[in-house]
C-alpha positions as CSV (number, residue, x, y, z in Angstrom):
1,X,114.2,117.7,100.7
2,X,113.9,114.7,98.7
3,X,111.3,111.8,99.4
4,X,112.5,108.3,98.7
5,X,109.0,106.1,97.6
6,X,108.9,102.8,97.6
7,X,106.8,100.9,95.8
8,X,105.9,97.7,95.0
9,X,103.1,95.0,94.6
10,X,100.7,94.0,97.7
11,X,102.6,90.7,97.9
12,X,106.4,91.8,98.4
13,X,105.0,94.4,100.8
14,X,102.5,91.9,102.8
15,X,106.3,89.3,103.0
16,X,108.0,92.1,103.8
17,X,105.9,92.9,106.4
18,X,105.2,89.1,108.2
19,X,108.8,88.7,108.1
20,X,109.5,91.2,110.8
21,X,109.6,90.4,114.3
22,X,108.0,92.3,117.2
23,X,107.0,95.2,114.6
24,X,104.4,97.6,115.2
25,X,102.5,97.2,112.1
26,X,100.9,93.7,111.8
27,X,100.4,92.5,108.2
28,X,96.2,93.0,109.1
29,X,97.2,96.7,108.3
30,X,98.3,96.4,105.4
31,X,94.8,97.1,103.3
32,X,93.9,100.0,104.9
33,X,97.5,101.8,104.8
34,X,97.8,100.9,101.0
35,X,94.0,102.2,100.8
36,X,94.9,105.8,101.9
37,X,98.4,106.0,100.7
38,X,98.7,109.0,98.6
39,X,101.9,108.5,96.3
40,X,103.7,111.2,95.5
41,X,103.9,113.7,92.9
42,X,106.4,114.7,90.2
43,X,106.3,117.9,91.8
44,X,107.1,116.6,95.4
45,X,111.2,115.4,94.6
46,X,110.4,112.6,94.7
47,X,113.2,109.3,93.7
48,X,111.0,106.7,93.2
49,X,112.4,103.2,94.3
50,X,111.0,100.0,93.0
51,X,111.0,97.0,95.6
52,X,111.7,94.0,92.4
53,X,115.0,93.6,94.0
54,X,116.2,92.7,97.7
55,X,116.8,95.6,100.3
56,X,120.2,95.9,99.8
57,X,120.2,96.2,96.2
58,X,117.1,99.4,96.7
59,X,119.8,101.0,99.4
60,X,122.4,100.9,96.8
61,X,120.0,102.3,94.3
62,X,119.2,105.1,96.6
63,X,122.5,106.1,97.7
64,X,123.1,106.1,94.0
65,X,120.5,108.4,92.9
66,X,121.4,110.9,95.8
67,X,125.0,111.0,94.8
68,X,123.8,111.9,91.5
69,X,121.4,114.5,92.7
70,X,123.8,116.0,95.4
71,X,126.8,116.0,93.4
72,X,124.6,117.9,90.6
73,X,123.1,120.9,92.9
């Protein structure tokens, strides 16, 4: 199992969020999930992903990293 975390500033995350429509999680939430997230361990396998770039270009970078790691094992 490998957990993909992203992870980026309050701001891209709060856009992110507002710019969905009929979404479960209203931005409002935001402060208390960030408040109990837990981020992951080295120990976890975890593939960190940044969110500095658009969603497409953080897909790519995940399939990329998987290939990698699948091809590998």
């Amino acid at each position: 199992m490998i957990f993909v975390f992203l992870n980026g500033p309050r701001a891209v995350i709060e856009a992110r969020i507002a710019s969905r429509k009929s979404h479960y999680m209203p931005p409002s939430l935001l402060d208390s999930q960030l408040a109990t997230l837990e981020p992951p361990t080295s120990d976890e396998n975890v593939l960190p992903v940044s969110l500095s770039a658009g969603p497409q270009e953080e897909v790519a970078e995940v399939l990329h990293a998987l290939e990698g790691r699948i091809g590998s094992s």
